[in-house]
N, C-alpha and C positions, 0 to 999 in steps of 0.2 A: 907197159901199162896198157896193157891190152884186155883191160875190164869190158865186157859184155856186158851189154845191158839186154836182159832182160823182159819182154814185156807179159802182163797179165794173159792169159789164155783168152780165145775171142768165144764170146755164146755161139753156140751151135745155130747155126742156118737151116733152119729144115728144108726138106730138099722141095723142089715144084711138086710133088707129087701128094708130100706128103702134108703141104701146108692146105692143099685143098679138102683134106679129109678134117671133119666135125666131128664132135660126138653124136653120139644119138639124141635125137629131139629127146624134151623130157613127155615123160608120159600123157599120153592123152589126157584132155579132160573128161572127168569123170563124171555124171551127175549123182550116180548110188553112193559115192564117197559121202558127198555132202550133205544127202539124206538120210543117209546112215548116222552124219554127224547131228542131223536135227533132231531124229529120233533120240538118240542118246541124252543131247540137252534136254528132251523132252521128259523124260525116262527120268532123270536126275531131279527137274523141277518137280514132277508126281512125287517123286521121293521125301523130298524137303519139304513140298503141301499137305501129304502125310503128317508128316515129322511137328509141324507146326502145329496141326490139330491135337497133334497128343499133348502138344506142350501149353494150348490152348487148354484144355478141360485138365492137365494137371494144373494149370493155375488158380480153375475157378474151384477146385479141389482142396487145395491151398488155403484157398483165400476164407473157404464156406470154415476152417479148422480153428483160422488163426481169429476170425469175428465171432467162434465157440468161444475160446480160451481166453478172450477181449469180454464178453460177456461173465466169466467166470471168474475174472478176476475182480471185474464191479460188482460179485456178491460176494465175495470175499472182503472186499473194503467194505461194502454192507454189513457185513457181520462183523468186522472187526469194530466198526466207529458205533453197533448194538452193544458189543459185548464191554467198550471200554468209556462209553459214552452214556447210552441210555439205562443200562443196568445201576449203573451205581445210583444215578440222577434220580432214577425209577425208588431204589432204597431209600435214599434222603429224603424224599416224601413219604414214605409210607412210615417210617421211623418216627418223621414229623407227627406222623398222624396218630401212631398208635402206642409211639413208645414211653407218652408218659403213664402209659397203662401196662406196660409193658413193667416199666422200672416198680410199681404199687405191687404187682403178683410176686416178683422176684424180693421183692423188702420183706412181703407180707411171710414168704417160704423163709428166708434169713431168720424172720422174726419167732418163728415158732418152732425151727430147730434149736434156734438159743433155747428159748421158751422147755422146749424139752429135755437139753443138755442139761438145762439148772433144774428141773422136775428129777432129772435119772440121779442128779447128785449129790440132792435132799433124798430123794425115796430109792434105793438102790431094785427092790421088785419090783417090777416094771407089772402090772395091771393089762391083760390083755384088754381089748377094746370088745364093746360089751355092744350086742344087737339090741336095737330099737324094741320096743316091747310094742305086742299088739293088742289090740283094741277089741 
């Protein structure tokens, strides 16, 4: 029974020499890094101030279309509540006014077509109509 035990491997010790050695500093500070970086945000906000003006006057663009077609649609209900409202309203008065003169001329035509039907059916030669005699 002569089991060996075993033990995990030890971490490596680095040697005196080498535990003294660092890496390299990290890079200098830079100041053109960081103005490089402001120009750019700066460069980017021009960009979007831009961008927003255009989207600025397409709105007011927009807006001058849609108070067009806002406009044109209340003469359109104009004309609809004319065409379905005051027209007929407009006939009913006039009708009032002049149609019982209206129904006298139409009786009156009725009346002397009969009138002539029963003349052509008694007298079959019909008599051309004869000019006023002058003076």
């Amino acid at each position: 029974m002569g089991a060996t035990r075993r033990s995990a491997p030890r971490p490596e010790v680095p040697s005196p020499e080498r535990a003294v050695e660092s890496p390299s500093p990290a890079a200098p500070y830079e100041p053109s890094f960081l103005l490089q970086t402001m120009l750019d945000v700066k460069e980017s906000i021009g960009k979007l101030d831009a961008k927003l003006d255009r989207l600025s006057s397409d709105y007011n663009k927009q807006e001058t279309e849609l108070r067009n077609i806002e406009k044109a649609m209340i003469m359109a209900k104009a004309l609809l509540a004319a065409i379905f409202v005051v027209v007929p309203l407009c006939g009913t008065v006039l009708w009032w006014a002049v149609g019982g003169k209206i129904e006298q001329i139409r009786d009156g035509v009725i009346d002397k077509g009969a009138e002539a039907a029963a003349q052509k059916a008694v007298d079959p030669v019909v008599k051309p109509p004869q000019a006023p005699a002058k003076k």
